[in-house]
N, C-alpha and C positions, 0 to 999 in steps of 0.2 A: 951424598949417598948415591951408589951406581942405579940403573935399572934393573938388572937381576937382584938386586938386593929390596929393592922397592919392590919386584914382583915378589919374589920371596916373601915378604911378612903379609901380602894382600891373602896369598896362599893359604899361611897359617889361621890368619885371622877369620878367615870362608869357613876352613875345614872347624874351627871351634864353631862358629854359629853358620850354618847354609843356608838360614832363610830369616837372614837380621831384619827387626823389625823396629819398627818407633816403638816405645814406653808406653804413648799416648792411647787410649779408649778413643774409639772412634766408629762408626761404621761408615759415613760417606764425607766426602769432600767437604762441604758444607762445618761439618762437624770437626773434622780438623783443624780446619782456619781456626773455629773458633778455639780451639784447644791449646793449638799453636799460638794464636795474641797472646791467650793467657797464660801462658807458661813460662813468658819473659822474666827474669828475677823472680824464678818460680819454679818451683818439682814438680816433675811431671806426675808425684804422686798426689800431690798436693793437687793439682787439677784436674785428677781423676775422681778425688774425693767430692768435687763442685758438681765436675760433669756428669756424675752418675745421677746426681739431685735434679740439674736442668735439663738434659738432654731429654729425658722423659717427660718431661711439661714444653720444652720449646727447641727447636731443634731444624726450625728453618728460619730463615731471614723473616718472613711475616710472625712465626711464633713470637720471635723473639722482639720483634717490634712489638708484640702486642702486650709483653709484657713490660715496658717500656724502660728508661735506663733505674729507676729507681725501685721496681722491681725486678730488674736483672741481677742488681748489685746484691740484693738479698742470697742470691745463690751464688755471688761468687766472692763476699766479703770475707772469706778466709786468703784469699789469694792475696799478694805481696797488688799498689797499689791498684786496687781494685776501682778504684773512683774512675781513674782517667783511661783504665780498657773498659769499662762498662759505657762509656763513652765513647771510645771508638769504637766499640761492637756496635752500639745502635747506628751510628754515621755509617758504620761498614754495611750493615743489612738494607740499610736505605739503599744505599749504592750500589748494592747486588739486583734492588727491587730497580731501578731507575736504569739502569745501565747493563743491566746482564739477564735482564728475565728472571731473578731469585739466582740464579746457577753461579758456582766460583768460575772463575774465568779462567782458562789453561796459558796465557801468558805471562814473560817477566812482569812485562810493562804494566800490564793493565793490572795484576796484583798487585803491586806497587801501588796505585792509585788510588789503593783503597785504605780507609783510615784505619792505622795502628799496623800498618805491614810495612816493613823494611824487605828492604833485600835476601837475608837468610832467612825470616818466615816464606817471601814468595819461592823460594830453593827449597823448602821443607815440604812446600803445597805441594812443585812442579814435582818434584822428584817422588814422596813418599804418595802424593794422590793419582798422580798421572805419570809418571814410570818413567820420567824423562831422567838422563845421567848429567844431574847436577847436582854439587856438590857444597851442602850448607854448613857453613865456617860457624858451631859455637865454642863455647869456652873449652869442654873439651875438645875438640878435634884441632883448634889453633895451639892449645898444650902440647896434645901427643904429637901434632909435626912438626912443631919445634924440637922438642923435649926428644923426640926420636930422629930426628935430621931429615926425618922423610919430605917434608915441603916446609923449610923453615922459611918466614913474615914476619915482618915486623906489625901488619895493621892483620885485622881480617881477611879482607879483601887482596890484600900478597899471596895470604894461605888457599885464599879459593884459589884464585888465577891458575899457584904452581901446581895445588893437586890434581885442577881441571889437565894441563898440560902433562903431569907426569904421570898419573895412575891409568895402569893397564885399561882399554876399552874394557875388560871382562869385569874387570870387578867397579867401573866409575858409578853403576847405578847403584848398589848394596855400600860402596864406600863411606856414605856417609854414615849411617847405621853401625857399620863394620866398627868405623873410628869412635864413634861416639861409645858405643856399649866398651870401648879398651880402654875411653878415655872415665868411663863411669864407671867402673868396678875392679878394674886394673893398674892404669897408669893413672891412678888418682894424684890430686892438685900436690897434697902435702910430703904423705910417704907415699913414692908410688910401690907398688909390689914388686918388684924385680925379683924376687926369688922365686915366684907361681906365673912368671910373665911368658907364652908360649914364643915372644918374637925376643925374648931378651938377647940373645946373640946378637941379634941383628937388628938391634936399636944401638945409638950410633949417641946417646945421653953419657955424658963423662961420669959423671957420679951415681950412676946403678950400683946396684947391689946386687950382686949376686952368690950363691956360694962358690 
């Protein structure tokens, strides 16, 4: 896929949402993280349905130590394994308490460090909590760059690299937002929609459908 054709579908995809946002309930950083652990093999509606229960009772690192992992697990024991994030939340809020004054920390590195965050949650934090243009590789966003030739990988971390490298400066901060809501309601996993798809020209997928 050329770069006018790459800027082209960024374009499209802006002009349908201008002000792409995460799924996720949240009001502060803090609140995210944790939304973000729990949303691994998980809906984001499905952890909206938790956080609306807990965020009103605990909602900082000390809250939620106070309610400790076996009362945390009470409010999140609908989520997909719930045993083993209820456990890295408590280790994580320790480690925000020990190591960062209660506050999420605005690095890769040091998110990383904390328990139950990978690489793509620390890309979710930097980018959607603190406005930085980077770019988090999940299930959808690594489909629709292959599935559309825009930054095909074979691993995750392929798909970051290319799209950090290929997609327009203007659109690298909303990009991941942008991909994600195309990849959740448009170029879905099974049938994708190609016949309501605004970039279908210009997705570069052999087997679309179009009329």
């Amino acid at each position: 896929m050329n770069a006018e054709k790459r800027l082209a579908i960024f374009e499209r995809l802006a002009h349908a949402h201008p002000d792409p946002k995460t799924e996720l309930n949240y009001s502060t950083p803090f609140e995210l993280l944790i939304a973000v652990v729990l949303s691994a093999q998980a809906t984001d509606k499905g952890v909206n349905k938790a956080t609306a229960k807990l965020f009103p009772v605990a909602n900082t690192p000390q809250t939620i130590l106070a309610l400790g992992e076996t009362g945390l697990k009470e409010y999140i024991k609908t989520i997909g394994l719930f045993n083993s994030k209820a456990a890295h939340i408590i280790t994580l809020c320790q480690q925000l308490l020990d190591n960062h004054q209660g506050q999420v920390p605005t690095t890769r590195d040091q998110l990383e460090a904390l328990a139950g965050v990978g690489r793509k949650t620390a890309n979710v934090i930097l980018n959607t909590a603190f406005g930085h243009p980077v770019i988090a590789v999940d299930t959808h966003i690594f489909r629709v760059s292959n599935r559309t030739g825009l930054a095909p990988g074979k691993t995750v971390l392929d798909v970051e690299r290319k799209l950090d490298k290929l997609v327009n400066a203007k659109y690298k901060k909303d990009a991941h937002h942008l991909l994600i809501l195309h990849g959740r309601y448009t170029c879905i996993a099974r049938k994708p929609r190609c016949p309501e798809c605004i970039i279908a020209e210009l997705c570069e997928f052999k087997e679309k459908q179009v009329p």
